[in-house]
C-alpha positions as CSV (number, residue, x, y, z in Angstrom):
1,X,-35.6,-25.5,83.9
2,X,-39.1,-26.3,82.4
3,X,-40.4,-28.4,79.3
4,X,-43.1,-28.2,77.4
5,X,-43.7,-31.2,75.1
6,X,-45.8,-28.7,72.8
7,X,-44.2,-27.7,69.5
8,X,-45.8,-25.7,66.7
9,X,-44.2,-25.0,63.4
10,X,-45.3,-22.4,61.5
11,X,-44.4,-21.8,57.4
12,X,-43.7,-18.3,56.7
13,X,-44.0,-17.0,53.1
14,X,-40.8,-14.9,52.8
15,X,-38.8,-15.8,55.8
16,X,-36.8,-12.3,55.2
17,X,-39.4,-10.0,55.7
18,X,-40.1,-9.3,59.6
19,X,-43.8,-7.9,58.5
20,X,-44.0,-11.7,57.1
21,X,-43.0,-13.6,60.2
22,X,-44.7,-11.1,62.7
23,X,-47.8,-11.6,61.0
24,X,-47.2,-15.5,60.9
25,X,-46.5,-15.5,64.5
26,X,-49.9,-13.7,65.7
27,X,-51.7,-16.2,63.5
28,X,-49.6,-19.3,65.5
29,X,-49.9,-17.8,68.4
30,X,-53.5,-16.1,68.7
31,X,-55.6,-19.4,70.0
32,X,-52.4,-19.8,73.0
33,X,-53.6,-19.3,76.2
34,X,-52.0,-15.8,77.4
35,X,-49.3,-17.4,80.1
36,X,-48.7,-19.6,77.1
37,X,-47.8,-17.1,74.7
38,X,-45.4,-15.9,77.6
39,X,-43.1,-18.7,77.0
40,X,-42.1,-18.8,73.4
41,X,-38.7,-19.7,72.4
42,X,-37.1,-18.9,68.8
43,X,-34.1,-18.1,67.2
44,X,-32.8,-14.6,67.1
45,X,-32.5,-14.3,63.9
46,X,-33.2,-11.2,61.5
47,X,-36.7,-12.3,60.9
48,X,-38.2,-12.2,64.0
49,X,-37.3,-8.0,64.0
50,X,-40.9,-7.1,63.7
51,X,-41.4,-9.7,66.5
């Protein structure tokens, strides 16, 4: 198992909306490195299903 001591939280406006949290997650996400962006980590819940 790896660990990654880098953690980035991210506000999303209307945490029920997938279009909300998909396009809070390519803002987060779009200055990553690509085999960083490989490794994310969330919980599966109903707003990540525009992921």
């Amino acid at each position: 198992m790896s660990l990654s001591p880098f953690v980035r939280l991210v506000r999303v406006p209307d945490r029920r909306r997938g279009e909300d949290f998909a396009a809070a997650l390519a803002t987060a996400v779009g200055d990553l490195p690509p085999i960083a962006r490989r490794t994310l980590t969330w919980d599966q819940g109903s707003e990540t299903a525009r992921h």
